[in-house]
VMD Tcl script that draws the C-alpha trace (Angstrom):
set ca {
  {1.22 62.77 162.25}
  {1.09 66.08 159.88}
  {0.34 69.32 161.37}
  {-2.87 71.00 160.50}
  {-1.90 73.96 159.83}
  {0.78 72.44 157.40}
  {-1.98 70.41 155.42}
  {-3.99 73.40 155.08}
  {-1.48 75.24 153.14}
  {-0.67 72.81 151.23}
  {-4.29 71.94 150.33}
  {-4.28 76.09 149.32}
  {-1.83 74.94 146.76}
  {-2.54 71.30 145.60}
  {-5.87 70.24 144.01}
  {-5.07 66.59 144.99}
  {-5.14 67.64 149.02}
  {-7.56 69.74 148.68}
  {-9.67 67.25 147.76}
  {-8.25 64.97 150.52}
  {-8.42 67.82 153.32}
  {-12.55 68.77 151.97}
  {-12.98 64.70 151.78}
  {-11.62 64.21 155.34}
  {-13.68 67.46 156.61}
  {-17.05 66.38 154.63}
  {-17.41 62.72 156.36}
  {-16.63 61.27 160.29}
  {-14.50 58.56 159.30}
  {-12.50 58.15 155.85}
  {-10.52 54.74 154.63}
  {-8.22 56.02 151.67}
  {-7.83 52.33 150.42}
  {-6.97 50.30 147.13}
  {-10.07 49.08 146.00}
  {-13.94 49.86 147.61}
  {-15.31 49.31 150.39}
  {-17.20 46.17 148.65}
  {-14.32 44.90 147.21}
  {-10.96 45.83 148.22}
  {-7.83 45.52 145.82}
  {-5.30 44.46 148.63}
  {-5.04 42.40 151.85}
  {-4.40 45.85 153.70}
  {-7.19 47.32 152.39}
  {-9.32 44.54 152.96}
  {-8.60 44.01 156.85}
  {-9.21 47.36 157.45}
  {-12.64 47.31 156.07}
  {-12.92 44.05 157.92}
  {-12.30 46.13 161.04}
  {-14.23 49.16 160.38}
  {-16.90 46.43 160.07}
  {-16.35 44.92 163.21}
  {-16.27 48.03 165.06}
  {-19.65 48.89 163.10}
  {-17.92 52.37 162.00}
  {-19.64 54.08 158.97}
  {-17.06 55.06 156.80}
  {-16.58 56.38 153.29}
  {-13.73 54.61 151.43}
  {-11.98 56.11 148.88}
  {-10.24 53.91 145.53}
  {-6.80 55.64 145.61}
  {-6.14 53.55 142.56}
  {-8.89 55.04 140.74}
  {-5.86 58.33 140.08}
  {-1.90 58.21 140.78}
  {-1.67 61.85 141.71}
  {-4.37 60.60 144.67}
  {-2.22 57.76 145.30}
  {0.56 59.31 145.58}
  {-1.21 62.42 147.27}
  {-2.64 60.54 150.04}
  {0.75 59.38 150.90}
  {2.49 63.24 150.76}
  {-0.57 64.77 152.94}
  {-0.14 62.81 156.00}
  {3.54 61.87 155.44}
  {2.84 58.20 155.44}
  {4.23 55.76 153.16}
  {1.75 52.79 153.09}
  {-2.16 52.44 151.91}
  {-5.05 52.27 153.49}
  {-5.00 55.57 155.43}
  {-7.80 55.65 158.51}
  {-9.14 58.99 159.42}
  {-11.63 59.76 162.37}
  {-13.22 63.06 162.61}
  {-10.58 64.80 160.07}
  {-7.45 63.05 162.46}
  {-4.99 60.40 160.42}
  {-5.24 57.47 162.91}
  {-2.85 55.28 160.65}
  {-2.26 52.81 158.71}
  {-3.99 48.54 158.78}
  {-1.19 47.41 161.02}
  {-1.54 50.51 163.38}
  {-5.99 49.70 163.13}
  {-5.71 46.14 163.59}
  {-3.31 47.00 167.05}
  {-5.85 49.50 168.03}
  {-8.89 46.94 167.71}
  {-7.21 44.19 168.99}
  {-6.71 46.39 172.45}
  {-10.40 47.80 172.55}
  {-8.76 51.33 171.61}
  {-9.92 51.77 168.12}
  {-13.71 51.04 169.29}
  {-12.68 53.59 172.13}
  {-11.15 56.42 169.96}
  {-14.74 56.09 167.46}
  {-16.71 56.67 171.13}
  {-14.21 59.36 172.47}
  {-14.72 61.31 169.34}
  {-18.48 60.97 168.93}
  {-18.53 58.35 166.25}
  {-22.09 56.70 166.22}
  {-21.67 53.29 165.23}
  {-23.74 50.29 164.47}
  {-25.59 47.22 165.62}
  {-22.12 45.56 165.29}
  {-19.74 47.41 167.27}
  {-22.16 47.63 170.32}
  {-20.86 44.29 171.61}
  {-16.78 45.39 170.74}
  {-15.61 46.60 174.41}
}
mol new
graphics top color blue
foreach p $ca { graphics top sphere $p radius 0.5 }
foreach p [lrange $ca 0 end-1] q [lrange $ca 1 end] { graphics top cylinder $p $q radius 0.2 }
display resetview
C-alpha cells in the first residue's frame, strides 16, 4: 500500500494523480479497470465488476484504456503493477485476485460495512 502523504505530493506534481487522488476523494468506491463498468475489456476487469455486483457496492469505474499516461498512472500511484485497481473510501484495497479472496471469505462485504459503504438490494444477503 502507498502512503498518503506520499500520493499527495505526488498528485501536487502530476496531473495524471491528481486526477486519480480528486477521483478517489470525489466517490466511496472506485474500480480503475480496462473497459466500463457495462462492458469490461478484460477477464480481470470483468470479475471485479462481477463482484462489486454481488456485494451490491456502487462504484464508479474508470476506462484506464481510454489514456496511457492513466494507465500507466494508476499503476505508479499505488505502486501496483496489475489492472483493475479497487478503492473503498479513498483506501487501495487491491487488485481482482486480492477482491475475489476478500469476497470469497465474507471480508470484502465486511470492509464496504466497516467503512460505511451503503450497498444494495444485492449485497444484503452476502454475509
Amino acid at each position: 500500500m502507498t502512503d498518503q502523504a506520499t500520493q499527495t505530493a505526488t498528485a501536487n506534481t502530476d496531473p495524471v494523480h491528481a486526477f486519480i487522488a480528486q477521483t478517489v476523494a470525489d466517490h466511496e468506491v472506485v474500480l480503475f479497470m480496462k473497459g466500463t463498468p457495462d462492458q469490461p475489456r478484460c477477464g480481470f476487469s470483468s470479475l471485479a465488476v462481477q463482484i462489486l455486483d454481488q456485494v451490491g457496492a456502487p462504484f464508479v469505474g474508470v476506462d484506464v484504456l481510454q489514456d496511457e499516461s492513466l494507465r500507466d498512472g494508476i499503476k505508479a500511484f499505488t505502486d501496483w503493477p496489475t489492472i483493475p485497481q479497487l478503492y473503498v473510501k479513498g483506501e487501495f484495497v487491491g487488485g481482482s485476485d486480492i477482491v475475489r479472496e476478500m469476497f470469497q471469505a465474507g471480508e470484502l462485504h465486511a470492509l464496504m460495512a466497516e467503512k460505511g459503504v451503503t450497498l444494495g438490494d444485492e449485497g444484503l444477503g452476502q454475509a
